[in-house]
C-alpha atoms as a printed R data frame, in Angstrom:
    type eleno elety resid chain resno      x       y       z
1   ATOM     1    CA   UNK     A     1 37.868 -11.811 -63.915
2   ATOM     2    CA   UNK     A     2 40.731 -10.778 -65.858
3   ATOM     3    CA   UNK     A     3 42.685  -7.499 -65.179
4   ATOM     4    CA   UNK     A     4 45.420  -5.284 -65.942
5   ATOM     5    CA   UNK     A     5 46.855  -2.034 -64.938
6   ATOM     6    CA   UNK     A     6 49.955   0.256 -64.044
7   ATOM     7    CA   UNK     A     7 52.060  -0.510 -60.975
8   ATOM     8    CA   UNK     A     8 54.407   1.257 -59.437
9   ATOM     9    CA   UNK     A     9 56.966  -0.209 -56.588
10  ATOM    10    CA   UNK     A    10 59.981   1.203 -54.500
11  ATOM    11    CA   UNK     A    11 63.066  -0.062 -53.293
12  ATOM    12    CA   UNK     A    12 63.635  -0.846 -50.031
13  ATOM    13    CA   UNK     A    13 67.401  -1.979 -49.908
14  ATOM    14    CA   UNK     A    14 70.157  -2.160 -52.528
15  ATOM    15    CA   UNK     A    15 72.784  -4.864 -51.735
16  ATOM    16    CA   UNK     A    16 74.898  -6.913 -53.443
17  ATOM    17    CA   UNK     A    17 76.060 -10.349 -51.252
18  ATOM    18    CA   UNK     A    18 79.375 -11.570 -52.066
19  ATOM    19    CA   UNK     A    19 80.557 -15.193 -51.488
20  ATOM    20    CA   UNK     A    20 83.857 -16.641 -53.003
21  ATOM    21    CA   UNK     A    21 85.327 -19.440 -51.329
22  ATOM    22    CA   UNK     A    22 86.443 -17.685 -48.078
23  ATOM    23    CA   UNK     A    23 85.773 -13.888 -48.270
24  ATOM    24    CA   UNK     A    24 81.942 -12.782 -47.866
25  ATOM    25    CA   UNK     A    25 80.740  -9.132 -47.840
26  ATOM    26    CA   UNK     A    26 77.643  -7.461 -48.601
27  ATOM    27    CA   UNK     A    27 78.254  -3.818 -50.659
28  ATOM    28    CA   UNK     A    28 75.817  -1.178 -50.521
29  ATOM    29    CA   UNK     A    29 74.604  -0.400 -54.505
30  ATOM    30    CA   UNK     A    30 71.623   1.720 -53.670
31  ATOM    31    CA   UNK     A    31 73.667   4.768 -55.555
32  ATOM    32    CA   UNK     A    32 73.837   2.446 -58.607
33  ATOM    33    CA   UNK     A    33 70.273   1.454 -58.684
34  ATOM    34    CA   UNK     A    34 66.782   3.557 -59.128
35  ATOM    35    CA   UNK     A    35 64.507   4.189 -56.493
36  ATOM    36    CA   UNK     A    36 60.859   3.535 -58.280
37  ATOM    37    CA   UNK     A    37 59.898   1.002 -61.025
38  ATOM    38    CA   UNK     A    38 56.950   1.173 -63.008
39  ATOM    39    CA   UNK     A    39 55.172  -2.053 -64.293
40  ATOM    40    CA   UNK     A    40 52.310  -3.390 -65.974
41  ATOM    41    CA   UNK     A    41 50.515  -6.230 -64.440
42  ATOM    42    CA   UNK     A    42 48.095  -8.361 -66.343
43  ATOM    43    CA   UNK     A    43 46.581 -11.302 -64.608
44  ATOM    44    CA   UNK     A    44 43.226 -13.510 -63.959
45  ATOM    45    CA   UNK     A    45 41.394 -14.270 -60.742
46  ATOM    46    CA   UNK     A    46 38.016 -16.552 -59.993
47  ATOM    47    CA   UNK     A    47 36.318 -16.324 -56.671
48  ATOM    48    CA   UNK     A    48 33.694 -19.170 -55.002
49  ATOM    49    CA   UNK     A    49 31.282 -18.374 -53.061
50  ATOM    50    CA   UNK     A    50 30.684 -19.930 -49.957
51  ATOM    51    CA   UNK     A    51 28.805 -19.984 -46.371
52  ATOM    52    CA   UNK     A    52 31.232 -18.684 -44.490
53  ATOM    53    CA   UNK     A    53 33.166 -16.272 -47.377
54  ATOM    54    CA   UNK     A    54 34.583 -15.669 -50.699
55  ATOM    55    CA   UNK     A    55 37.538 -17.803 -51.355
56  ATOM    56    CA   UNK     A    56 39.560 -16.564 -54.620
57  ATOM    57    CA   UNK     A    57 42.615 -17.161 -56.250
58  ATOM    58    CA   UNK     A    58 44.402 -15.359 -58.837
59  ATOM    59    CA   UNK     A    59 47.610 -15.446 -60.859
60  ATOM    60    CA   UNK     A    60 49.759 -12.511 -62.565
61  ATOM    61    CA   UNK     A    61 52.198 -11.206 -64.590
62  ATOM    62    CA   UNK     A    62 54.192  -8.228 -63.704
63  ATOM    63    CA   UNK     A    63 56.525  -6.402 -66.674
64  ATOM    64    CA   UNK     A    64 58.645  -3.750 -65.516
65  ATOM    65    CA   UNK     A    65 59.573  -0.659 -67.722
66  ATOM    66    CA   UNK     A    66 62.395   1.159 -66.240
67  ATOM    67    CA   UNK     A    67 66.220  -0.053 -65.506
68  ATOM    68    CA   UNK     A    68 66.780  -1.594 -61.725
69  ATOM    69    CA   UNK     A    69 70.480  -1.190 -62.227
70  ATOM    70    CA   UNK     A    70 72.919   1.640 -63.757
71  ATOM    71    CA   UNK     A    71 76.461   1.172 -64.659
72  ATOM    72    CA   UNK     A    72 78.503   0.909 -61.474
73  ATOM    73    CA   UNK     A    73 82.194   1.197 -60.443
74  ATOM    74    CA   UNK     A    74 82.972   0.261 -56.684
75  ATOM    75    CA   UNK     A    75 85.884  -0.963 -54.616
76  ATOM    76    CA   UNK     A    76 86.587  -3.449 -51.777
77  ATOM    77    CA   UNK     A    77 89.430  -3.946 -50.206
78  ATOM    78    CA   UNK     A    78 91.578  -1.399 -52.767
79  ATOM    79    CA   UNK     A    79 90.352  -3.633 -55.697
80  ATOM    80    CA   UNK     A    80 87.986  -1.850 -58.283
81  ATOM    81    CA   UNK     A    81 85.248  -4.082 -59.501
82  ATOM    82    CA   UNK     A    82 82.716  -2.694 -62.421
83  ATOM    83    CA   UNK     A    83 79.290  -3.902 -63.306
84  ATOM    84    CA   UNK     A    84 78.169  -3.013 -67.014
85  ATOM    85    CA   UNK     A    85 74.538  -3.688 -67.586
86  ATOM    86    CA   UNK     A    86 72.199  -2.923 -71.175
87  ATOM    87    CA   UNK     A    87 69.298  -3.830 -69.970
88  ATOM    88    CA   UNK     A    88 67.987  -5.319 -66.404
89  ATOM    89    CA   UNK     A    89 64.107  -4.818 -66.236
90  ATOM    90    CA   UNK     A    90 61.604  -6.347 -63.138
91  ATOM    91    CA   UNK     A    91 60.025  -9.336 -64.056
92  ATOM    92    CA   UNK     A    92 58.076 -11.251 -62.077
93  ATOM    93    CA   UNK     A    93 55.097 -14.187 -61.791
94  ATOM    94    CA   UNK     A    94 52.772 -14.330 -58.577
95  ATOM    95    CA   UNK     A    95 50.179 -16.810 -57.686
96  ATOM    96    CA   UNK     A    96 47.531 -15.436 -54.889
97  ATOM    97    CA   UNK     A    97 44.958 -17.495 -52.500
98  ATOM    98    CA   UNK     A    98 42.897 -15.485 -50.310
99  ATOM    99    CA   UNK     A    99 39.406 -15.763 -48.239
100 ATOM   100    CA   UNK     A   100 36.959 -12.819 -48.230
101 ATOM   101    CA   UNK     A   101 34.666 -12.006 -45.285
């Protein structure tokens, strides 16, 4: 079968990891980054039928529409850091195997 469709996802948790050399921190962004994304997924699937169940597999696509990140201004340790961003959309490529029963 082939399909496609909205989808719609939410964020759980906004952090940004940072590793140089010997300083790590992680810095909350979830003020510089939206809350909901909306997608389209397109995809194709193929089930067999067996004895004991329906084993499928599928593969899809997933486009998203709206901007993860905003532009951002945030400081650690006194020092201001900025991140500028035009355009950072979802993307994303899933391969599924299941078993139906």
């Amino acid at each position: 079968c082939i399909f496609a469709g909205p989808s719609i996802a939410f964020a759980v948790d906004s952090k940004l990891d940072i590793d140089i050399w010997w300083f790590s921190t992680d810095v909350d962004i979830s003020d510089y980054t939206n809350d909901t994304d909306f997608s389209l997924v397109v995809g194709a699937g193929m089930g067999y039928e067996t004895k004991y169940g329906i084993i499928t597999f599928d593969a899809r696509f997933q486009r998203g529409f709206a901007n993860v990140m905003e532009n951002a201004e945030f400081e650690i340790d006194d020092e201001t850091y900025s991140i500028s961003v035009d355009e950072y959309k979802h993307y994303g490529f899933a391969l599924m195997a299941g078993w139906q029963f």
